[in-house]
N, C-alpha and C positions, 0 to 999 in steps of 0.2 A: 600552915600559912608560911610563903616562904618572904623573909624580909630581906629586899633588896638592896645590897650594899656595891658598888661597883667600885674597883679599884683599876685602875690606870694601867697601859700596858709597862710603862716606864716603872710602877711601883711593885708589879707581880711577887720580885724575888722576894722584898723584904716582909710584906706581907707573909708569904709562905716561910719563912724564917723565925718571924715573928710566933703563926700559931704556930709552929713546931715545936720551939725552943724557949719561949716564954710568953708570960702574959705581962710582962711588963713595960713601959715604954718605948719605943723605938731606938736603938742606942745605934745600928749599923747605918750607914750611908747607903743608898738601894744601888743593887749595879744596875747600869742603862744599859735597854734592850738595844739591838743594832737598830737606828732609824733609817738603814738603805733594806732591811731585810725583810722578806713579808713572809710571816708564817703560818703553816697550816696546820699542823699538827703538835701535840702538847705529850710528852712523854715523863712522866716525874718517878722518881725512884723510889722505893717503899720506905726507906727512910727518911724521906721527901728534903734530902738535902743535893740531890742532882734534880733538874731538869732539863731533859732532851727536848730539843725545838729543830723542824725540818721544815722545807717547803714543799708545796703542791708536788711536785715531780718525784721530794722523797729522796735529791741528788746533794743536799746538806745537811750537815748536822751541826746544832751548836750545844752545847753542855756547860749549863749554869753550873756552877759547881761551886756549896756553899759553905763546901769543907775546906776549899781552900780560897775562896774567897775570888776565885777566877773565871771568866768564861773561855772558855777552847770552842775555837772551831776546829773541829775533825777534820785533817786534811790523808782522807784513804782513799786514793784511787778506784770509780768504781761504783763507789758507795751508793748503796740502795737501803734507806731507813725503813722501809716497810715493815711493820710489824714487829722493828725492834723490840726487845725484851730486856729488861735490868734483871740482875741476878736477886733474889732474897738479903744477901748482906751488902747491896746497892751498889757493890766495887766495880760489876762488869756489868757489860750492855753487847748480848746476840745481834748478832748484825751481816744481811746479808749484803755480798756485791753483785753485778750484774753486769755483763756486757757481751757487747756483740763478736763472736767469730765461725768467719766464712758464712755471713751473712745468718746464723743462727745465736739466739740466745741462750749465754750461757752463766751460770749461777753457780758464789764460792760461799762460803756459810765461816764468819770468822768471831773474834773475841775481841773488844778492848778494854780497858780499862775506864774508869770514871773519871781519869782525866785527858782522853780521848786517844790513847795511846794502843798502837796496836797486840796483841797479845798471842793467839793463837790463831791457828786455822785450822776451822772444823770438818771442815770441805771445800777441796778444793774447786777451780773453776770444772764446773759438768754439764750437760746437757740436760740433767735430770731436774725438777722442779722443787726448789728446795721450801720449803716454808718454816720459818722459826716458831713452838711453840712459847711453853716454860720452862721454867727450874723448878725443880722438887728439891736442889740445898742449893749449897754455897758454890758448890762445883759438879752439881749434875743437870744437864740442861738436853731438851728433846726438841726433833724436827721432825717433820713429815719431808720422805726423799719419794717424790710421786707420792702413792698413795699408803707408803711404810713408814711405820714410826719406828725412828731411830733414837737409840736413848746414847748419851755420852758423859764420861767422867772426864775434867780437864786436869785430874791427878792418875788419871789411869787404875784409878782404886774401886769398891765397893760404891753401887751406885748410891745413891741417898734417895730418901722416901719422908721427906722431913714435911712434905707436903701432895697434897692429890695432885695429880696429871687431872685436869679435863680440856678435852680437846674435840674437835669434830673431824671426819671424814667423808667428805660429799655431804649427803643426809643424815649420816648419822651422828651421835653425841655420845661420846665415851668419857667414861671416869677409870683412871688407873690409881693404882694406892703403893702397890710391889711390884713386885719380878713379874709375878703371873700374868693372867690372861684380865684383859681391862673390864667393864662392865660398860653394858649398853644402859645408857638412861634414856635416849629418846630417838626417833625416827620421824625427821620431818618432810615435809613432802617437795621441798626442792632443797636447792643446797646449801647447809648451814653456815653463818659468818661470822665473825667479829666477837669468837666467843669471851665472857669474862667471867670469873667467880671470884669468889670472897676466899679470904684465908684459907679454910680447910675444906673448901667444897660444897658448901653447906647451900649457897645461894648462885643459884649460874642463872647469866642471861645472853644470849645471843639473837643475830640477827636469823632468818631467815630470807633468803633470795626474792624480792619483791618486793621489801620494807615492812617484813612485821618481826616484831618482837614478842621472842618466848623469853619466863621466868619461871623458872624450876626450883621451888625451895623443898631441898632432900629433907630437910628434918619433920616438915610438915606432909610431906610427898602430894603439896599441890604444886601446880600445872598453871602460870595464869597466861594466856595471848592478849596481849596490848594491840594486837591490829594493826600497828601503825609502828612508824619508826627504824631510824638505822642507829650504829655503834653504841651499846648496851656498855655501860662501865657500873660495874657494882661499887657500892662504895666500901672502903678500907674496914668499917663495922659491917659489913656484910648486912646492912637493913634500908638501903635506900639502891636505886638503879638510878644514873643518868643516863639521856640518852637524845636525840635529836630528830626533828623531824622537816625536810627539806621538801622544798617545791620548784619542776624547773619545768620552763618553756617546750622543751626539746633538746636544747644547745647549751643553756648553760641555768643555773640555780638561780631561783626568782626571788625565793622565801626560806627564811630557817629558821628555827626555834629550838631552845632547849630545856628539856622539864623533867622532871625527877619524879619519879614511881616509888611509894612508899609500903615496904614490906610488912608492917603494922596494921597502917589504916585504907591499905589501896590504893591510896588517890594519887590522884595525878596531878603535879601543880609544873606550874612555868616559872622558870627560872628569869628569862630573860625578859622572851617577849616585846621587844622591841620594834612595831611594824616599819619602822624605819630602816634596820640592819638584818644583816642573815649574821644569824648565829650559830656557829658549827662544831664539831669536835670536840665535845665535854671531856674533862674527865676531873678526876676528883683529888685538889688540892691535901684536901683535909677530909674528917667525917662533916666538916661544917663549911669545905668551900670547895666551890667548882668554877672550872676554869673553862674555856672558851676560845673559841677565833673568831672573830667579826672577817668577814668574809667579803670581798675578793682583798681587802685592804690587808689585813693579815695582820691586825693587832690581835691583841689577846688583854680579854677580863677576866676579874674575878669577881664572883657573888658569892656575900655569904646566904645561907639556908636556914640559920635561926632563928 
């Protein structure tokens, strides 16, 4: 049963600070969300003390950042948040640009830092499709160039294996560990999306092209289809999935909800539920809170789950 606790978009950070950092009373001033900005998507760094925030298009970035008590808006030329990636020791964030020449799209694959400063470039502008996956350390991080996984070290050193690769390719779903050759875990029948897993691989769930959701738990080597639903986020304890489920016209989204899959008991409970709002783009603050976008408005909640 999940109990619903809502917090404000205004109070998000401190909240997320709060269970991070203590159980004790409230001592920091909350930073305010920009009230001209409407966002869509929630990006929090594993040590949940950065949160990335973009809008529908994907053409902004801004980075709560609660190490140094600042917010940055990323000003990179370009910039396409899609699928951005935080690094394992939260400092960097994979980030592609995009743009147009001689009327074709073209794609550069680069690094910044956690206080939105630019860093490296992984690739430069190409024609070739670049998609950002993970980091398996601090400084090895993987992309798919078309349909080739490219592995890089941003010291030029030995690559790190501190964590599983799982990723998809079309229909397929791979798991890599090392150097070698990856492992096939599943063959879906159209093309796989939105993959996520738990710390060491142990729990993946992804979308499948059409809105249903697979849940792959290795250790148990079951298999469960949810039927229903897009963007799968596993939670940080690797025992719950959030994920969302939308309703549209044709043109644009009518209805949205979002509700967490419980890798224990099965069940499916809603998180939000609110026939008033669409609720979209979970992902998972804490093991005990998830976050949200109230949609088209572009506020952001939080629920707790306890």
């Amino acid at each position: 049963m999940i109990t619903r606790k809502v917090i404000s978009q205004f109070f998000i950070i401190i909240i997320l600070k709060n269970a991070l950092f203590s159980q004790s009373a409230l001592l920091i001033k909350p930073e305010i969300l920009d009230s001209e900005r409407s966002y869509f998507s929630i990006l929090i760094s594993p040590d949940r003390s950065c949160i990335a925030l973009t809008n529908s298009n994907y053409t902004t970035l801004e980075i709560m950042n609660q190490r140094i008590s600042k917010n940055v808006k990323v000003s990179i030329p370009f910039m396409n948040a899609f699928q951005a990636k935080w690094s394992p020791d939260s400092d960097k964030l994979l980030l592609l640009r995009s743009r147009y020449d001689n009327k074709r799209r073209t794609n550069s694959l680069i690094v910044i830092n956690q206080e939105g400063e630019f860093l490296e470039t992984i690739m430069d502008f190409t024609t070739q499709n670049l998609y950002p996956l993970e980091w398996t350390g601090n400084n090895t991080l993987h992309y798919l160039s078309e349909e080739k996984l490219i592995t890089y070290n941003l010291e030029g050193s030995d690559n790190e294996w501190d964590y599983p690769l799982v990723y998809a390719v079309n229909n397929k779903l791979f798991k890599k560990v090392n150097q070698h050759d990856p492992e096939l875990l599943y063959t879906a029948e159209n093309t796989i999306l939105n993959v996520s897993s738990s710390k060491y691989g142990n729990l993946v769930a992804f979308e499948v092209y059409g809105s249903n959701i697979i849940i792959i738990d290795n250790l148990k080597m079951v298999t469960t289809d949810l039927k229903t639903g897009n963007a799968p986020k596993v939670s940080p304890n690797g025992k719950m999935v959030t994920f969302m489920v939308l309703e549209d016209d044709g043109y644009q989204i009518t209805l949205g909800d979002v509700y967490i899959w419980d890798a224990i008991t099965k069940e499916i409970n809603a998180v939000g539920h609110n026939p008033e709002l669409i609720e979209m783009n979970p992902v998972w603050a804490s093991d005990e809170l998830v976050s949200y976008i109230i949609y088209p408005e572009g506020l952001i909640e939080t629920v707790s789950i306890k």
